[in-house]
VOKE-185585 format. One record per residue (C-alpha): y, x, z; residue in one letter; residue number from 1. Coordinates in steps of 0.05 Angstrom, whole numbers, plus 5000, padded with zeros to 4 digits. Layout:
REM VOKE-185585
[[Y; X; Z]; "A"; NUM]
...
REM end
This chain:
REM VOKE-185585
[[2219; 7246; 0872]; "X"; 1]
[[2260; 7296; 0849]; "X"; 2]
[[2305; 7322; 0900]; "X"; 3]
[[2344; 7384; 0927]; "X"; 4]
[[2389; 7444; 0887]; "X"; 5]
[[2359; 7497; 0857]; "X"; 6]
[[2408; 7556; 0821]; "X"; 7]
[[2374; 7599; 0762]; "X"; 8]
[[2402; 7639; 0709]; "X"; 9]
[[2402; 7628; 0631]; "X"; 10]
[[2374; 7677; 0584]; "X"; 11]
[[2412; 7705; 0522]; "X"; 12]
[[2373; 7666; 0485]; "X"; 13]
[[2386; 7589; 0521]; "X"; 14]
[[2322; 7589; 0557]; "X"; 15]
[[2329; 7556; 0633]; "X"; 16]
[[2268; 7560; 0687]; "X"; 17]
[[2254; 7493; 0708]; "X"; 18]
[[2245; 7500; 0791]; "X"; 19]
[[2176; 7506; 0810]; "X"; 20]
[[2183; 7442; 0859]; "X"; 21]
[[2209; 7402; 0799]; "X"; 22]
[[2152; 7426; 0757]; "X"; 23]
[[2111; 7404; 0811]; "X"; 24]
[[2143; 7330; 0816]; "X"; 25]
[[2121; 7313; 0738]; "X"; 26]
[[2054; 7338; 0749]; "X"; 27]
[[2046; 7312; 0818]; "X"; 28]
[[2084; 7240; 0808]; "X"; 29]
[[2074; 7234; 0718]; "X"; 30]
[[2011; 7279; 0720]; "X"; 31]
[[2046; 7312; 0654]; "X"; 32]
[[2105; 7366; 0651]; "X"; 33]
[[2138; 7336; 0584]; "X"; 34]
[[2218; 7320; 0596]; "X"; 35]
[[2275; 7303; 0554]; "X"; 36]
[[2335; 7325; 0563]; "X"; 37]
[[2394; 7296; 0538]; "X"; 38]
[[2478; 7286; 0544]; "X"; 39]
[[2493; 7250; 0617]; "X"; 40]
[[2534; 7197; 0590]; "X"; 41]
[[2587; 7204; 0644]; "X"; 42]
[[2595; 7281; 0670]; "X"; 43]
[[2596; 7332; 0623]; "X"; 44]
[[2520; 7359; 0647]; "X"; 45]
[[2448; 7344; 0628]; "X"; 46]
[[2406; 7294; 0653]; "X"; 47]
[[2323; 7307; 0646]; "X"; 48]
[[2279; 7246; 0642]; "X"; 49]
[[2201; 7251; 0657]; "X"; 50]
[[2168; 7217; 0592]; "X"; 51]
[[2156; 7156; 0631]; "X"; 52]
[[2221; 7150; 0654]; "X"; 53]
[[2252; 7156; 0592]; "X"; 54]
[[2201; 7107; 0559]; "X"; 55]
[[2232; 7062; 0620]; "X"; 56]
[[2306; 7071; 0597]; "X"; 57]
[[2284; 7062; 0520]; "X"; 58]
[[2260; 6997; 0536]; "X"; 59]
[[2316; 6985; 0571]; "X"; 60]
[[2360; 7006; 0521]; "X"; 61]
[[2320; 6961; 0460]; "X"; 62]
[[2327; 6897; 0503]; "X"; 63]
[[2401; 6895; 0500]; "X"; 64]
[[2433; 6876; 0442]; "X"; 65]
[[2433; 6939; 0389]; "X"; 66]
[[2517; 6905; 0372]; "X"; 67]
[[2537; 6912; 0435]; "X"; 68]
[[2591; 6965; 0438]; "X"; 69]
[[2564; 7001; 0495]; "X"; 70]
[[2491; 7001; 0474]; "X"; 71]
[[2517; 7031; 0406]; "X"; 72]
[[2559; 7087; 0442]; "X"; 73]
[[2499; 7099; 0488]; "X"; 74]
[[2458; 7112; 0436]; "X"; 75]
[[2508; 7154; 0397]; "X"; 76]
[[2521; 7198; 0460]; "X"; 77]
[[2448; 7196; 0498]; "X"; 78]
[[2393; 7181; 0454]; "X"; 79]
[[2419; 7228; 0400]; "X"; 80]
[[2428; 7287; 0438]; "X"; 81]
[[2355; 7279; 0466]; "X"; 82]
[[2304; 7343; 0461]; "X"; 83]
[[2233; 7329; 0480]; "X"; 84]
[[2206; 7385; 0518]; "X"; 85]
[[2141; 7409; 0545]; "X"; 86]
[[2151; 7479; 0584]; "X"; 87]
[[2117; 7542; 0572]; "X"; 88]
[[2075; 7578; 0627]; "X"; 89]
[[2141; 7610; 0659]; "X"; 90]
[[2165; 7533; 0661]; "X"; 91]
[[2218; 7560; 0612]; "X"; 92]
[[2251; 7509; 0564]; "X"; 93]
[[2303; 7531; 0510]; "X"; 94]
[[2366; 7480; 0509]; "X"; 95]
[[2391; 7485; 0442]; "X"; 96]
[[2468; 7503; 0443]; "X"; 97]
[[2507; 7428; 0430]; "X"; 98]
[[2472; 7404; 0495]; "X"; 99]
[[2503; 7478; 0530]; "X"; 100]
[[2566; 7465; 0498]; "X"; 101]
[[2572; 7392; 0517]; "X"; 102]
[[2555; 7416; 0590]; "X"; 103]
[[2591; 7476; 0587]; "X"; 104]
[[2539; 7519; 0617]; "X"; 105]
[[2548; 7596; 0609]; "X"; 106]
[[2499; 7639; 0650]; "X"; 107]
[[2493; 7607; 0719]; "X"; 108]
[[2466; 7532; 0720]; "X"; 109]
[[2437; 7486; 0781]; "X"; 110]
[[2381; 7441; 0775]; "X"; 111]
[[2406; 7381; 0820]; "X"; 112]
[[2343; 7331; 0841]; "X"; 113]
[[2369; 7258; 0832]; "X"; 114]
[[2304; 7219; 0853]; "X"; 115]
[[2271; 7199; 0784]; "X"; 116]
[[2316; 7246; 0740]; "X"; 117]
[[2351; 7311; 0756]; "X"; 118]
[[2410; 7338; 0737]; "X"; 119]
[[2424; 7410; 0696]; "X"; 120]
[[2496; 7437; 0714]; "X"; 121]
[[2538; 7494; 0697]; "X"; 122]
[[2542; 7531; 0762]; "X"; 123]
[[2618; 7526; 0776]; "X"; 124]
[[2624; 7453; 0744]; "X"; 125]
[[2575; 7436; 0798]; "X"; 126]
[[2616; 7465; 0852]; "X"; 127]
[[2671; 7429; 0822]; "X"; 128]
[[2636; 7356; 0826]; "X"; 129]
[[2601; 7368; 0894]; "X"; 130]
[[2679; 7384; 0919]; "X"; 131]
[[2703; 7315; 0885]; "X"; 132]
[[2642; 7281; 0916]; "X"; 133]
[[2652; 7304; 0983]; "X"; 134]
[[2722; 7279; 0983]; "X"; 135]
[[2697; 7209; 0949]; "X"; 136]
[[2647; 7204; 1006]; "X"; 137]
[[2684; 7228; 1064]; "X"; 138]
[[2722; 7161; 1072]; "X"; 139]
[[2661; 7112; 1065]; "X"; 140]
[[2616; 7073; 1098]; "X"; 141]
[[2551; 7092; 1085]; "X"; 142]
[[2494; 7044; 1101]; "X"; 143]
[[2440; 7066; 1064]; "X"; 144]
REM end
């Protein structure tokens, strides 16, 4: 399970160190480091799959049916935005500039665990959504 924040820095380049405990989750819990990342469908960050759970959301994805509105604009914002990746030995993967531009990431990014996914954020947009999250959360009931 992927879980906890981690802050790195992007290169010049676009390369981003995935966190060593992530790494450690898809070999640990997939037994392979391979993850797509694509467009989160609603924030402006990126959401990385493991394989498997992306084969899961495919699936998903193919049983609805391909006319449906939302399954077509899911495809057109998610699935076509998504770069297969399998990290070199630094755990370094290079996120090709629409995906930084959609996310708005400059140098400073967090890596945000989010059990079988985790989140890639531009440092200050995450500080911005962890503020509006607090406040969304403040006045509820948890029970889970």
């Amino acid at each position: 399970m992927f879980q906890g924040e981690y802050t790195n820095n992007m290169d010049d380049k676009g390369r981003l160190n995935i966190p060593a405990p992530f790494r450690d989750v898809l070999q640990r819990n997939y037994n392979e480091p391979t993850i797509i990342v694509a467009r989160d469908p609603q924030t402006a960050c990126l959401r990385a799959y493991p394989l498997q759970e992306w084969k899961r959301l495919l699936a998903k994805v193919g049983a609805r049916p391909s006319n449906d509105r939302v399954v077509q604009a899911f495809k057109r914002t998610v699935i076509s935005s998504a770069q297969e990746y399998h990290p070199d030995k630094q755990g370094r993967v290079l996120i090709p500039q629409t995906l930084r531009t959609y996310a708005g990431m400059s140098k400073a990014t967090v890596f945000a665990g989010s059990v079988n996914t985790f989140e890639i954020w531009d440092a200050k947009a995450w500080d911005a959504q962890l503020t509006s999250s607090l406040a969304l959360l403040q006045d509820q009931d948890l029970d889970f």
